[in-house]
C-alpha positions in Angstrom: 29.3 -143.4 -124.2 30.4 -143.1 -128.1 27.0 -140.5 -128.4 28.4 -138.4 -125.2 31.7 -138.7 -127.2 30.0 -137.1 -130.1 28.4 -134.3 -128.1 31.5 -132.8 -126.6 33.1 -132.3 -130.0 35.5 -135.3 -130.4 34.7 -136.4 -133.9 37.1 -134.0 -135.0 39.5 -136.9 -134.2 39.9 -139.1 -137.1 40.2 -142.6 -134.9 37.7 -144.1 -131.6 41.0 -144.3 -129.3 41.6 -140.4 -130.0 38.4 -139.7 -129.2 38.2 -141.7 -126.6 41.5 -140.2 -125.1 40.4 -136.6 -125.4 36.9 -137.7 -123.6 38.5 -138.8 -120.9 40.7 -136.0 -120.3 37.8 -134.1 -119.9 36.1 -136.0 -117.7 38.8 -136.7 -115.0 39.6 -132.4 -115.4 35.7 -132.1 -114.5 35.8 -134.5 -111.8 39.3 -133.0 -110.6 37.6 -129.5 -110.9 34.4 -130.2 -108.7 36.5 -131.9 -106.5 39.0 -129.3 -105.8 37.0 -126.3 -106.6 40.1 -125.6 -108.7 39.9 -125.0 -112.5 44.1 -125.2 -112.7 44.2 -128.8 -113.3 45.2 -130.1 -116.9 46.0 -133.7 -117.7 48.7 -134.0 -120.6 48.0 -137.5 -121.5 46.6 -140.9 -121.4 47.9 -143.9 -122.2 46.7 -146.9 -122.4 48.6 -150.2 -121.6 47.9 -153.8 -122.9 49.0 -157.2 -121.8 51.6 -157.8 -125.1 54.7 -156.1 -123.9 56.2 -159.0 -125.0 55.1 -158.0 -128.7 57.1 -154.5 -128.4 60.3 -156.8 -126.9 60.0 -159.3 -129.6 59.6 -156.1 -132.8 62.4 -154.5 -131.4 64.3 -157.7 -131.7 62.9 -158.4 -135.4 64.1 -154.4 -136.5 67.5 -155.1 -135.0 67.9 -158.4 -137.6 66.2 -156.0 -140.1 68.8 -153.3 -139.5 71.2 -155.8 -139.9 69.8 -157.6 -143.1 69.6 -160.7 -141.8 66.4 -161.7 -143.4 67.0 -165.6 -142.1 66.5 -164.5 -138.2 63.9 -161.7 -139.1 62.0 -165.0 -141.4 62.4 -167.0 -138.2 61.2 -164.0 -135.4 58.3 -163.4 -137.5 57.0 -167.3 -137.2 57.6 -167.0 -133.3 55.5 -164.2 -133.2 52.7 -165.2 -135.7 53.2 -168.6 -133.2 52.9 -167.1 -130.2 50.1 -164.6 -131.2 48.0 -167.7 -132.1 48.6 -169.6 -129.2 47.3 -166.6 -126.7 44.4 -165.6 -128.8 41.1 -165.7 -126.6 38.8 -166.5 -129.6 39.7 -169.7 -130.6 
């Protein structure tokens, strides 16, 4: 996959999830084309979801202690994540 990456002219993008994004936008527009017969489709973006929503929650908690200088809750959301992060890993 990363060599057919490469041929279409994706390294331009510095990181592997850029090029990856742009590979697949051109692969669903060439399935959506042969299957319509259509060349008018154009996908805007991708994204990608992961299972850590609870991450984003708990940062956005941490920035609002941080906006408000309180460097006593942002010490204390920091060790429930680093906790929590360590307790879900799937390497251990």
């Amino acid at each position: 996959m990363k060599a057919d990456i490469y041929q279409n002219s994706f390294e331009y993008y510095e990181t592997p999830g850029y090029q990856l994004k742009f590979w697949l936008i051109k692969i669903f527009e060439d399935q959506l084309k042969e299957i319509s017969g259509k060349d008018y489709f154009r996908i805007a973006d991708i994204n990608f979801a992961y299972h850590n929503s609870w991450l984003i929650d708990e940062l956005r908690t941490r920035g609002a202690h941080i906006k408000t200088q309180d460097w006593a809750m942002v010490n204390e959301k920091n060790k429930e994540i680093t906790e929590r992060i360590h307790s879900t890993r799937e390497d251990d």
